[in-house]
C-alpha positions in Angstrom: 108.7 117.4 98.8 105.8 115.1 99.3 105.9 111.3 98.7 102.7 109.1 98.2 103.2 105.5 98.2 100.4 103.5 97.1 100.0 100.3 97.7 96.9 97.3 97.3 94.8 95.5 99.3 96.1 92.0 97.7 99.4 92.8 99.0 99.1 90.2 101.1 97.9 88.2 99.1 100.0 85.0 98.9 101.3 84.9 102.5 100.0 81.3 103.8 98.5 83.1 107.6 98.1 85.9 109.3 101.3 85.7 111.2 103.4 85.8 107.5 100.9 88.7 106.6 101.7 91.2 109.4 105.3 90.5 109.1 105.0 91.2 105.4 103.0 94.5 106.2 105.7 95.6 108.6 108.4 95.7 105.8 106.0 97.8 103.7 105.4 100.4 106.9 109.7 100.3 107.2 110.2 100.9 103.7 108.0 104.1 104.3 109.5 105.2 107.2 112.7 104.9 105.6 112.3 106.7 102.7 110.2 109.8 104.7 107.4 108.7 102.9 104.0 111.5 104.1 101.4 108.8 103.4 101.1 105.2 102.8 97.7 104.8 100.6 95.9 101.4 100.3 93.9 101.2 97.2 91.6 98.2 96.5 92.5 96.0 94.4 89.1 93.1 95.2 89.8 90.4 92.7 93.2 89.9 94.0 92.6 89.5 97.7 92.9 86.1 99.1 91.9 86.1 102.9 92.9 89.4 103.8 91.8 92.9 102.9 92.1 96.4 102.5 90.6 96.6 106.0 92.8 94.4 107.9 95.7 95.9 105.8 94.8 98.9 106.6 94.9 98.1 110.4 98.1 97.0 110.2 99.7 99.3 108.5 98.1 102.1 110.7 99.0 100.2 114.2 102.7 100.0 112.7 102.7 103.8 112.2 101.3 104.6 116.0 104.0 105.0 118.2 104.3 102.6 120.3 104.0 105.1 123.7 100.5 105.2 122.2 98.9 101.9 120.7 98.0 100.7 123.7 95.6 103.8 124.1 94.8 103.9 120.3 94.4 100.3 119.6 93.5 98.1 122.4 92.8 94.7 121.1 92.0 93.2 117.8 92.0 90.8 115.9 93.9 92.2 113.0 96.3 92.7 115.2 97.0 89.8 116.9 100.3 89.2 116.1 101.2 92.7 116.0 104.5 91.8 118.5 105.8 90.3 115.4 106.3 94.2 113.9 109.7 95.4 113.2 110.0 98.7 114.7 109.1 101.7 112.4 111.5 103.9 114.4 110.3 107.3 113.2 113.7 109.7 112.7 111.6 112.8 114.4 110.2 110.8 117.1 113.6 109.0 118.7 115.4 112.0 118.9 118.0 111.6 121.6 117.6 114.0 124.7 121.2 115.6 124.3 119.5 117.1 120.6 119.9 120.5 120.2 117.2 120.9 118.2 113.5 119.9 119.8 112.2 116.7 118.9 109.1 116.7 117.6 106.4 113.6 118.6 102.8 112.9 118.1 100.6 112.5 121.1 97.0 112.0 121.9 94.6 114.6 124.0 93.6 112.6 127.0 91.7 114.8 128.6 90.5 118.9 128.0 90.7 121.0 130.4 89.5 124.6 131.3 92.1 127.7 130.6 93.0 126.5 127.2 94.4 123.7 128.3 94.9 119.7 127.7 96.4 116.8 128.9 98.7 115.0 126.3 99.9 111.2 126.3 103.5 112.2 124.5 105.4 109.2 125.7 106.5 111.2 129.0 106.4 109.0 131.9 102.9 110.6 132.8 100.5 112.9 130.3 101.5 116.2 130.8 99.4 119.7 130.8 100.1 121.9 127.5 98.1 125.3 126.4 96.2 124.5 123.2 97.9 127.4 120.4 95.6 129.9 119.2 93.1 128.8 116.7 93.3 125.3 117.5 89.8 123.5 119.1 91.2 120.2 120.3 89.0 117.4 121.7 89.4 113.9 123.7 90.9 111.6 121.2 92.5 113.8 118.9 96.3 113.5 117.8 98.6 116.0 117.7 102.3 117.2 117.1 103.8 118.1 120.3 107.5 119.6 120.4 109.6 119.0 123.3 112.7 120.9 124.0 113.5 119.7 127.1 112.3 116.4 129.9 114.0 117.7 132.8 112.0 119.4 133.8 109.9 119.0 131.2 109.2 122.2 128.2 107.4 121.0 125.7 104.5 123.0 123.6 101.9 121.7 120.7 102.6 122.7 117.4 100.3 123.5 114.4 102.3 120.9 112.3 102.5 117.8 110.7 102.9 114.9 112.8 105.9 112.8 112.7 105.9 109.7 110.4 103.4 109.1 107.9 99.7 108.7 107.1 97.9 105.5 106.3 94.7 105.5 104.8 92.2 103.7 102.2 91.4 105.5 98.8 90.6 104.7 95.1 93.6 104.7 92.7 91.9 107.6 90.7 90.5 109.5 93.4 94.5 109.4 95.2 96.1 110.2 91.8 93.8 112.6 90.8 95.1 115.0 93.7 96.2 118.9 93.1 99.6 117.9 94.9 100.2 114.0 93.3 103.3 115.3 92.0 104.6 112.9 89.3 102.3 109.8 89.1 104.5 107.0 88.9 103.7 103.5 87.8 106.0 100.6 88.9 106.2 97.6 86.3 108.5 95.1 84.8 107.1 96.2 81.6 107.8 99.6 82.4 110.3 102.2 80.7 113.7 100.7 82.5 115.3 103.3 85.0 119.0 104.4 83.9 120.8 106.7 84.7 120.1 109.5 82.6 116.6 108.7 83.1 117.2 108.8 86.6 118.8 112.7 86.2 116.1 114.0 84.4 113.2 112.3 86.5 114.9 114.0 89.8 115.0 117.2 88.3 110.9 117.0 87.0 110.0 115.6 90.6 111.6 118.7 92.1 109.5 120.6 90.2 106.1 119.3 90.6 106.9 119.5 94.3 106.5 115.5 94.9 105.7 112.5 93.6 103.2 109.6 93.9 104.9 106.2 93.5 102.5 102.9 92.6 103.1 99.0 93.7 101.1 96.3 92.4 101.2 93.0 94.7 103.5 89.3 93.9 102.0 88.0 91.1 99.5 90.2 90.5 101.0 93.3 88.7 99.8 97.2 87.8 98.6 95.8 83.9 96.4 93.1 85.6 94.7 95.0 87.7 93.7 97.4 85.2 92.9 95.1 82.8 96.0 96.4 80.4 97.9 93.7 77.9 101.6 93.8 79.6 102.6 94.3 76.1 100.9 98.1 75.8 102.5 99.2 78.9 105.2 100.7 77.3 103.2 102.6 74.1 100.5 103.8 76.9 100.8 107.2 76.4 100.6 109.5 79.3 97.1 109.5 81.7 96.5 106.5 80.2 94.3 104.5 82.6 93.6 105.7 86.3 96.2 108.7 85.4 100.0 108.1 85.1 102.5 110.1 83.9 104.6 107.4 83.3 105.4 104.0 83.6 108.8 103.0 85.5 110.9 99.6 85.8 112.9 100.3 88.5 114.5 97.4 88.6 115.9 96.7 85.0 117.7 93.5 85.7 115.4 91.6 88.0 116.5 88.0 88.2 113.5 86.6 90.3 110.7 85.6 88.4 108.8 87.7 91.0 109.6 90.5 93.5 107.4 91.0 96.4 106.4 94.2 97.4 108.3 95.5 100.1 111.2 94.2 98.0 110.3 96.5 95.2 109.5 99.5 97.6 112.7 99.4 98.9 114.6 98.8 95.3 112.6 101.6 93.7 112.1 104.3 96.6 116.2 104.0 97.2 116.6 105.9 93.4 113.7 107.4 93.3 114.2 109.6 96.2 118.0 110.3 95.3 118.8 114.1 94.9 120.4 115.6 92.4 
């Protein structure tokens, strides 16, 4: 099943520098990770932005995802990311796959170079970028990532693979352009003022996100909720009826009993994705 998280650009919004805002950023990137989340989507959310936004977010999140055989080739240096060190590790499941697997592990590389012969070099995270045959149907160029499944390192077998890469996807869209999308799943909106998650709600939800094949789950940012952003009265949010606003299917508290005047974002990821992606 596909998960969409969706997140704003004033996420960072209250963190005093940049060093506090990439840390911050690198507990939203775990919490995806964590919860096999396909794509991390940063929708903007202008009025709430302090000194950061959606681009240098963006940056962030997306140097997090890289693996680290690769952001030296990928990134470089920038300024967004100057205190990238600071990053807890993402740690991709499919990407630290232990030799003695029996299953191939499957990692993302980068074309270095093309060659002739249907051939290319790949940066996999192998000591050196090794020589692979590009699968039929593919047209690979310098630059481009790809999946590459390794079944063995000594000596090395490994093939590309028309397949998802490992991890998840970070990108920049509007909130009603992302949950207007054929395979959204259930558009879920995370408030305080939300229907409060029980159990029973909990049951039936699973069984309705199996169904749609997914689900899209919404943040706001500390201090700046989903209703203020969209201009909504906090007291309508429960009467709103369905596709109300940007297009919702329902508004969630996922954390019924909250006992801090505010939770930050990464806090509520991991509070709400944890039952949210229980199965049944």
């Amino acid at each position: 099943m596909k998960l969409s998280v969706l997140v704003p650009s004033s996420l960072v919004r209250e963190a005093e520098d940049k060093r506090e805002a990439t840390r911050k950023l690198g507990y939203v990137a775990r919490a995806a990770a964590v919860f096999r989340a396909n794509e991390l989507v940063v929708f903007p959310d202008e009025d709430g932005e302090n000194k950061w936004g959606g681009e240098f977010v963006e940056t962030v999140l997306r140097y997090a995802a890289t693996p680290p055989y690769l952001r030296k080739e990928v990134w470089g240096k920038r300024d967004e990311l100057r205190y990238a060190g600071i990053l807890p590790p993402v740690l991709v499941a499919s990407t630290t796959a232990d030799d003695s697997d029996e299953s191939p592990a499957l990692r993302e590389g980068i074309v270095t170079e093309v060659g002739p012969d249907d051939r290319v070099r790949v940066n996999c995270g192998m000591q050196h970028p090794i020589s692979l045959f590009v699968p039929p149907g593919m047209d690979l160029t310098e630059g481009e990532r790809v999946a590459v499944r390794i079944s063995s390192r000594e000596p090395v077998r490994a093939r590309i693979v028309d397949e998802p890469r490992p991890g998840f996807d970070v990108s920049r869209m509007d909130l009603t352009e992302a949950l207007g999308r054929p395979d959204a799943g259930v558009r879920i909106a995370t408030s305080r003022y939300g229907e409060p998650l029980s159990v029973p709600t909990l049951g039936d939800l699973t069984a309705r996100i199996t169904d749609a094949g997914g689900m899209t789950v919404v943040f706001g940012s500390p201090g700046r909720g989903l209703p203020d952003m969209l201009g909504m009265p906090p007291e309508d949010v429960a009467d709103v009826e369905p596709s109300v606003g940007p297009g919702f299917d329902l508004w969630l508290n996922t954390i019924p009993r909250q006992g801090s005047e505010v939770v930050r974002t990464e806090e509520a990821m991991f509070a709400s994705l944890a039952s949210l992606t229980l199965t049944e």
